[in-house]
Structure formats: C-alpha cells, structure tokens
N, C-alpha and C positions, 0 to 999 in steps of 0.2 A: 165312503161316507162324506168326508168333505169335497168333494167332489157334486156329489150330490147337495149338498147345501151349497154351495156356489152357484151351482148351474141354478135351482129353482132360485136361490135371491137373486141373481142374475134377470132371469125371467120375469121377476116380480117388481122390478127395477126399471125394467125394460116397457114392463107392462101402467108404469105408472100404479101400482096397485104398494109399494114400500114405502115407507113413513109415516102413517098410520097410527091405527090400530095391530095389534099381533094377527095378521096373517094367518088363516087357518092350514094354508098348503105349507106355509113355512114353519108351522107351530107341526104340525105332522113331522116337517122332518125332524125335527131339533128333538122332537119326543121318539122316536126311531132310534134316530142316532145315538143316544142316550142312552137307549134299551141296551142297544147291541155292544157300547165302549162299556157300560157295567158287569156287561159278562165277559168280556175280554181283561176289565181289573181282577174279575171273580179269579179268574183262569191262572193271571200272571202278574198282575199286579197292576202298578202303575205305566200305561206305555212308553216310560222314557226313551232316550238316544239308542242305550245300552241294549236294547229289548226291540223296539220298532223302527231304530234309526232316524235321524234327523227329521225325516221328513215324515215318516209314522210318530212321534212324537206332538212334531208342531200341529199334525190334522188332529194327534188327540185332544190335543190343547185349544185347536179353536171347535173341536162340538161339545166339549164341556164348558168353553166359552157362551157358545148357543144356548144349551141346554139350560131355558133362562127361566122354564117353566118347573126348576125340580131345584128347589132351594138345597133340600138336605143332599142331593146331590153333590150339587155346586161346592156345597162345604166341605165335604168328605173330600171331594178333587184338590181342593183348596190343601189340606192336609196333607193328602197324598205327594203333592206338584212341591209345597214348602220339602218333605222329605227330601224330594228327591233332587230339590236344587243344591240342599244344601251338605247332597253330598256325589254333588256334582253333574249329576246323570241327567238332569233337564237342565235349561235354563233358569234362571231366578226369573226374566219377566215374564216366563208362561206367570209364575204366582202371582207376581206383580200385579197382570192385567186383570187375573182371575180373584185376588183380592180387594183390586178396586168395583169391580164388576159387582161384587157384593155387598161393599159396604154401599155401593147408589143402591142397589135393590131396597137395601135394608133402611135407606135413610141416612146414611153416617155420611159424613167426610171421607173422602178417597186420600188413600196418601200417597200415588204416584201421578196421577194427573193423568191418568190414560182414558178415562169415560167421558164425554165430550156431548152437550146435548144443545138442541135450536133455541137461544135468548127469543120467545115470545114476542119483546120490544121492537129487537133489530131484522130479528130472522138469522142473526150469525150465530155460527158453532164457539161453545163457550165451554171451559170445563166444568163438571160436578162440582161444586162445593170440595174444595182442597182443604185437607188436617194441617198440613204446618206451609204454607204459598210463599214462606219464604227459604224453606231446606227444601222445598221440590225438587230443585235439581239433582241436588246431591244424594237424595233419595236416589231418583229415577239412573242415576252413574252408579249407585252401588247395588244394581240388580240389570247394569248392562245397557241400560234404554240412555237414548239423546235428551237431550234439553229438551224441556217442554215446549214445542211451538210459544208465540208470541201469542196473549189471546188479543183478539180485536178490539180497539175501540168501538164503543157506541156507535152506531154506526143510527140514518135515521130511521123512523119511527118505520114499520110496517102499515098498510093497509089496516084499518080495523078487521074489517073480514078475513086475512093472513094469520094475522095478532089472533083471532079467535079461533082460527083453525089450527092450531097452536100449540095455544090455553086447553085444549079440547082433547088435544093428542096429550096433554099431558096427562090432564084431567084422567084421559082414559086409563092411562099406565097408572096412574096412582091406585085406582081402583084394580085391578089387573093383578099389579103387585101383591093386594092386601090379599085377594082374593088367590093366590097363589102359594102364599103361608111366607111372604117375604116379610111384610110387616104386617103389626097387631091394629086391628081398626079400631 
C-alpha cells in the first residue's frame, strides 16, 4: 500500500499534475488504502513495531497520514498511534505528525511544527500556525523529532499570477476540508 501511494505521487509529481487541487488518482488511493489499514486494525489492532515491524509500522503510519479525506479516521488512528507510543510499541512522532496533521485540517495550531504549507507572498515553505513557537523544540525532542528547520525569511514578492495561483490552492482546500467534515462552514 505505501508503495503504491509513492509510486502514483511519484507519477503525479513527475507529471506536473501535484500541488493543486486533491488529485482524483491520488484521492483513490489514500481512500483504498484506508479501506484496507481499517480492516487489518479490525483484525489486530493498531499496526505497531510489535505486530508489523518497523517498517510495517511506518507504511501504516504514513497512509493514515494520507488518509486526509476520512476525518473520523484520522482521529481514531490518532488514538490508537498515542496508545501505542506511549507504551512503547510505535514511535511518539508517528502521533506527533498525525496530531499535527489534524489540528491544520481542523484549524487549530499544530504543536510540533511538522505541517509546512507555500506563504502565498513569497512562494516559500512556512510552518502552519504553531500552539506554543517558542517550546517547539522541546516539544518536538520529547516525541524524538530534530529541531524544527529554520523558517525563511520573507523572501520577495511573487508574481501576482503565482500569488494567485496560490490563494487559489488554498482557497480550494479550505472548501475541500469543510466539505470533508474537517471543519464546520
């Protein structure tokens, strides 16, 4: 399954067709994949180390990462992923990422600084709206993650036409999200 979401974002990537709008071929698989990790928690639970090994683990971690289109999902993993780091069997930053992942959906302030989106202005990668910008670090050290990259300065103005294709992408996700049951419109 990750595998297959690599390959087609890979393709989609390649194809100039990723950064957008959600992607119908990519939105197929993350809803697939999804399908299939729900019935394999039904079965056994959460895929931790313990159960799928490192590396079954981290693929389960990044298509519930994906899985951007199944809110109650996402939460429920969310749950699960805290369980299970905190009595050892995952990592803490599968939650981490998967916590902050949620609270951008939903609107909130992230509090480890791992969702990263394009400043409109500049065109540079900036982080989501951060809960406390100045314990970030020490968050992100007590669930195992490095210091949060440096963010950019301002950098200059984009193109208006850039700038609005952009505003645009945003624009769309915001609508996307509401319409997905992330947030209330």
């Amino acid at each position: 399954m990750r595998r297959e979401d690599l390959k087609v974002r890979g393709e989609l990537v390649a194809a100039g067709e990723l950064g957008g709008s959600y992607v119908p071929r990519m939105e197929a698989v993350h809803r697939r994949n999804a399908a299939r990790l729900r019935e394999l928690i039904a079965l056994h639970g959460w895929p931790a180390e313990d159960i799928a090994g490192k590396d079954g683990a981290e693929a389960a971690w990044l298509i519930v990462q994906h899985a951007i289109g199944e809110p109650e999902f996402q939460r429920e993993a969310l749950q699960l992923l805290r369980a299970c780091a905190a009595s050892g069997r995952a990592p803490a930053w599968h939650a981490a990422y998967l916590e902050d992942r949620i609270a951008m959906y939903e609107g909130r302030p992230q509090r480890y600084g791992t969702q990263w989106l394009d400043d409109p202005v500049d065109g540079r990668l900036r982080p989501w709206d951060l809960e406390d910008p100045q314990r970030v670090n020490e968050l992100r050290a007590g669930v195992g993650l490095e210091p949060m990259r440096p963010i950019p300065d301002r950098g200059s103005e984009l193109p208006a036409e850039k700038r609005q294709q952009i505003e645009e992408n945003h624009r769309w996700w915001q609508q996307w999200l509401a319409g997905a049951g992330w947030r209330r419109r």
